[in-house]
Backbone bond lengths (Angstrom), bond angles and torsions (degrees), N, CA, C in turn:
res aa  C-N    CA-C-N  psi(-1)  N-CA   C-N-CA  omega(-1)  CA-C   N-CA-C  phi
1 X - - - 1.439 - - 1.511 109.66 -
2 X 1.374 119.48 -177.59 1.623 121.04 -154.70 1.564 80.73 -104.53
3 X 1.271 108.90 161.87 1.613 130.44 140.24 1.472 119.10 -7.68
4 X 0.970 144.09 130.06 1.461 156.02 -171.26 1.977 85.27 -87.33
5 X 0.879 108.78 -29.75 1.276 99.81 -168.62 1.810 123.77 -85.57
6 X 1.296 94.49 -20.67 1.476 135.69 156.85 1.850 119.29 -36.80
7 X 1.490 108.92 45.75 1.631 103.63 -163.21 1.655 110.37 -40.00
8 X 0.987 109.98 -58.01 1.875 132.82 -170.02 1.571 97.97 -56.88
9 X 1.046 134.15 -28.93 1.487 130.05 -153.25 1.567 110.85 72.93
10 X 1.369 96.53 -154.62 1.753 95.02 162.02 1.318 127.11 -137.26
11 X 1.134 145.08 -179.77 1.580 135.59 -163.84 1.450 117.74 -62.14
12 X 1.613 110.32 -20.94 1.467 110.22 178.07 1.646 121.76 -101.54
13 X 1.732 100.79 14.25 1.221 100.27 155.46 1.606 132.99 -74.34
14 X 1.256 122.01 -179.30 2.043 124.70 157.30 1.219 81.48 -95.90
15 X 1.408 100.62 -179.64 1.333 127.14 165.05 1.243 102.38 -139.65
16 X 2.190 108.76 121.57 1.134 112.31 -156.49 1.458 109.09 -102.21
17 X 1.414 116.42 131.30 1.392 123.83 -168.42 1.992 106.36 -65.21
18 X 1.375 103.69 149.95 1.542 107.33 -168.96 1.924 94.87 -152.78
19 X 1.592 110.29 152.19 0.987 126.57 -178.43 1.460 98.91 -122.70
20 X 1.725 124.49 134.41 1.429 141.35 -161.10 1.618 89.14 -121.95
21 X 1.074 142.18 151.21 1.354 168.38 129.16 1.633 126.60 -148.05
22 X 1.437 93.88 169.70 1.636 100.90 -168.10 1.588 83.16 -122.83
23 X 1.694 88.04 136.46 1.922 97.09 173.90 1.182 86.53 -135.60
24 X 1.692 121.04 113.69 1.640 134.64 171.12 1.490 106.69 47.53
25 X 0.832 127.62 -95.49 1.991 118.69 -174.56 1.451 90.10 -123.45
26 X 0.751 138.26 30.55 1.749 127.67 163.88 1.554 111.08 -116.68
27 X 1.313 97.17 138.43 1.496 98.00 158.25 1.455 132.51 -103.89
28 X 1.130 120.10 135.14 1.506 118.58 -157.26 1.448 124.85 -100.31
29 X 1.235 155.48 72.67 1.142 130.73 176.30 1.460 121.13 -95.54
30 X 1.262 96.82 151.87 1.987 107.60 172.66 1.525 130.36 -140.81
31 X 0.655 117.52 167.89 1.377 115.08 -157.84 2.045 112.05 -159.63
32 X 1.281 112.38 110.14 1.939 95.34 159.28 1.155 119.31 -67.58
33 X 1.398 122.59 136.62 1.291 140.05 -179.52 1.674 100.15 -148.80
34 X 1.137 108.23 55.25 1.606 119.38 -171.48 1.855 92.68 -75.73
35 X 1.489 124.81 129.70 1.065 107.00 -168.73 1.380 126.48 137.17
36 X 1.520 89.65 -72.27 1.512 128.99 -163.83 1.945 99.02 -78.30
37 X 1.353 116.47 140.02 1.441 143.26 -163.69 1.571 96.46 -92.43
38 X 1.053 130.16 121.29 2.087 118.80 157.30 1.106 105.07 -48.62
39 X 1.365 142.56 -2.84 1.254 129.11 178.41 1.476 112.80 -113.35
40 X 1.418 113.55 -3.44 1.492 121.79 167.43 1.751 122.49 -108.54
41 X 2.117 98.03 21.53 1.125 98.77 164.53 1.512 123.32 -130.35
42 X 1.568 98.26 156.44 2.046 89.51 -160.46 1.572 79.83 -127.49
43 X 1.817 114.41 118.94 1.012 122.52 143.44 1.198 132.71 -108.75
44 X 1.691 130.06 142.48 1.501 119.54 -168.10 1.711 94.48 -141.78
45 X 1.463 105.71 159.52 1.474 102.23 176.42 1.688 96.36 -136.71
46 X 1.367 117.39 115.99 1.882 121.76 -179.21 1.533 81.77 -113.21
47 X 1.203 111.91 133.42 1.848 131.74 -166.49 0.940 92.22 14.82
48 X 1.295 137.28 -125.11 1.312 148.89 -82.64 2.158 92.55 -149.74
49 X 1.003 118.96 -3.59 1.536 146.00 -171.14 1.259 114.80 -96.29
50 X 0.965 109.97 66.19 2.022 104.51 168.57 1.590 120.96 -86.63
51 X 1.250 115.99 99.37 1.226 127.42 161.60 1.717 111.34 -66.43
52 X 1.265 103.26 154.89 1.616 125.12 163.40 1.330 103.63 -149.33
53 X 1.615 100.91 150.23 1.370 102.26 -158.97 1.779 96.95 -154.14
54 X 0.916 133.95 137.42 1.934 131.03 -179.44 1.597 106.22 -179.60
55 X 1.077 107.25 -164.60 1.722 117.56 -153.59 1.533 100.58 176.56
56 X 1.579 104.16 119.39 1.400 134.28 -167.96 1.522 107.62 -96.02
57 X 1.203 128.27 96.62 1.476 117.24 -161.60 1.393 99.91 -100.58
58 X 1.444 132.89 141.51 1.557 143.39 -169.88 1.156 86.35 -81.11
59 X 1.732 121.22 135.94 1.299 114.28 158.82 1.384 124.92 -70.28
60 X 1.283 110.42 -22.66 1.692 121.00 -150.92 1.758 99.59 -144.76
61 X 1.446 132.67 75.73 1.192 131.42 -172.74 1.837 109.62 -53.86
62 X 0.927 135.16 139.27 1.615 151.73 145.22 1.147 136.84 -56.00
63 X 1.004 163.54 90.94 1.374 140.76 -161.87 1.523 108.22 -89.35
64 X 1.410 131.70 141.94 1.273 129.62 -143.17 1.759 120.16 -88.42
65 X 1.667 93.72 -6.01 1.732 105.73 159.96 1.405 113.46 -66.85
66 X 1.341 116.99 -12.51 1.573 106.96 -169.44 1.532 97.47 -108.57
67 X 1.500 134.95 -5.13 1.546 129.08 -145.43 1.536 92.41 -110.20
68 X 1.634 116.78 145.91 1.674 99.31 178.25 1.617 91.94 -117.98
69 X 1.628 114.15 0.42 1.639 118.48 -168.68 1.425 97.01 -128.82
70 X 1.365 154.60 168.95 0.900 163.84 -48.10 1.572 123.59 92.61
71 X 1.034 135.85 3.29 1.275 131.37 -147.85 1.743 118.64 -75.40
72 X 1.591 92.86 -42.32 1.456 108.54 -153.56 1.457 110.91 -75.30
73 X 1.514 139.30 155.37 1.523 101.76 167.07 1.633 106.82 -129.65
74 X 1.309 110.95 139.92 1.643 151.85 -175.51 1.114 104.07 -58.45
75 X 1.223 158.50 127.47 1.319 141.68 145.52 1.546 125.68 128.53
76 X 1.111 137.88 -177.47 1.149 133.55 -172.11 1.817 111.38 -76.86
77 X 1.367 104.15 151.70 1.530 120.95 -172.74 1.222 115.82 -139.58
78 X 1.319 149.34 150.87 1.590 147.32 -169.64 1.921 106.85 -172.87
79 X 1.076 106.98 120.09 1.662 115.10 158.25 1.108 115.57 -127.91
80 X 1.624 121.59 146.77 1.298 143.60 -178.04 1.349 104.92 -129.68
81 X 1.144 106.19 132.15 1.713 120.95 -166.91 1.775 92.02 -146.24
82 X 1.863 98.18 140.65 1.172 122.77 151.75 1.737 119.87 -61.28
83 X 1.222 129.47 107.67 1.691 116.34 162.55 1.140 106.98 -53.30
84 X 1.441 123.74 159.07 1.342 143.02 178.42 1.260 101.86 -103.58
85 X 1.625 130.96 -25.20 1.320 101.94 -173.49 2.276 89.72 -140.34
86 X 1.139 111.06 145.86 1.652 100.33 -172.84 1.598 95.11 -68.02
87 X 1.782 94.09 161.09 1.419 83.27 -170.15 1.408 69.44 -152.96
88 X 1.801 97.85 172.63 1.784 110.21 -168.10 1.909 91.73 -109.77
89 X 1.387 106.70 98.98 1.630 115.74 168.88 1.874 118.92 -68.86
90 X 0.901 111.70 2.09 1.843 135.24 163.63 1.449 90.41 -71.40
91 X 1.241 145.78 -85.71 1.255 139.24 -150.17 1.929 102.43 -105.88
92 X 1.398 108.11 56.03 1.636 100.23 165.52 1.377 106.26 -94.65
93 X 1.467 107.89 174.11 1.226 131.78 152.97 1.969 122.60 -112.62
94 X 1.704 72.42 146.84 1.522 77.34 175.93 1.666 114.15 -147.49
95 X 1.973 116.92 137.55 1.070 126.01 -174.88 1.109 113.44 -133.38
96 X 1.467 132.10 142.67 0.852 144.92 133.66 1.650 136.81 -91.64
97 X 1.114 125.48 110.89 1.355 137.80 -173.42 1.821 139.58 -140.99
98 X 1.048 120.50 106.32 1.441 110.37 -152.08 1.485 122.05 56.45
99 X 1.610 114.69 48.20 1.176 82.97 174.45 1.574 116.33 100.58
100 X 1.231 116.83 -44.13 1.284 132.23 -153.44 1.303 109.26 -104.92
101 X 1.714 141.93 84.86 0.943 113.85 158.93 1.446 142.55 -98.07
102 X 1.281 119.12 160.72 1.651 126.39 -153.05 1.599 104.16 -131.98
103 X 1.365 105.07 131.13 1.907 122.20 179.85 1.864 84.65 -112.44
104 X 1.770 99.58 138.17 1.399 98.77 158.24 1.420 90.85 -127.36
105 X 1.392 99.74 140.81 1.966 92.54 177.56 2.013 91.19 -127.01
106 X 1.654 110.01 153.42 1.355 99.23 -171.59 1.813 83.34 -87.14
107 X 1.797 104.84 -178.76 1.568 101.69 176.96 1.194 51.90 -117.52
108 X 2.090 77.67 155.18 1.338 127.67 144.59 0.988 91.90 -79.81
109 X 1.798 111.18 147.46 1.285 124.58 167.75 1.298 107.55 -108.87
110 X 1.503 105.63 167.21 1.813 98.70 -170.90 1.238 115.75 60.17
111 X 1.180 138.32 -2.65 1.510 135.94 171.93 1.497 121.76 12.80
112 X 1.422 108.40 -171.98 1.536 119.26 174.64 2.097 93.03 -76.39
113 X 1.311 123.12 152.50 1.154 113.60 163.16 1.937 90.88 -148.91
114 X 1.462 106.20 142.36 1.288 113.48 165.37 1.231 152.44 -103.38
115 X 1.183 136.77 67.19 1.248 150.10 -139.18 1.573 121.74 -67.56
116 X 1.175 132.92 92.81 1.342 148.29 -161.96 1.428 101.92 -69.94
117 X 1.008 117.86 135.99 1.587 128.99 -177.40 1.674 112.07 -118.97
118 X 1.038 110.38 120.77 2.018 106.74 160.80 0.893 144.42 -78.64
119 X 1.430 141.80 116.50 0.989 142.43 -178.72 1.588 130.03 -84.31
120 X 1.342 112.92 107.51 1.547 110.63 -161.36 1.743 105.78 -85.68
């Protein structure tokens, strides 16, 4: 996998689709990663920045004279998303299930807020 430091990934990643909602003080994200090993996934949160990051390994490669579909994709995947609301990544959750994995992060409430000042 790329660099942790690596926001974008790199050109030979996917970019893996994810659903964001708020359920009462949690923030929710999820994502399919049907496939994908807990041990072939790297999640990190730097402020307000939650990356996900994993790699779908084919069990059984094809060679492409025999394939008439193509569909699925092989290989490494990574998204980085802005949170919408700050949240405390010390006390998340994390699941994997069918396929399905799920981040619960609690919000901080009242958050950081920054107050812009003018200068006359």
């Amino acid at each position: 996998m790329s660099s942790s430091n690596d926001w974008f990934g790199t050109p030979d990643e996917a970019q893996l689709s994810i659903d964001v909602f708020r359920e009462e003080k949690e923030l929710v994200v999820r994502s399919l990663v049907a496939g994908v090993k807990p041990q072939d996934l790297d999640i990190s949160v730097h402020g307000d920045l939650l990356t996900i990051r994993g790699k779908r390994e084919e069990e059984q490669e094809t060679s492409s004279k025999e394939s008439f579909y193509r569909e699925c994709y092989w290989g490494s995947f990574s998204r980085s998303v802005v949170l919408p609301n700050e949240v405390s990544s010390d006390n998340a959750k994390a699941s994997l299930k069918n396929g399905i994995l799920e981040l619960r992060f609690p919000i901080v409430e009242g958050g950081k807020r920054l107050k812009v000042t003018w200068e006359e």
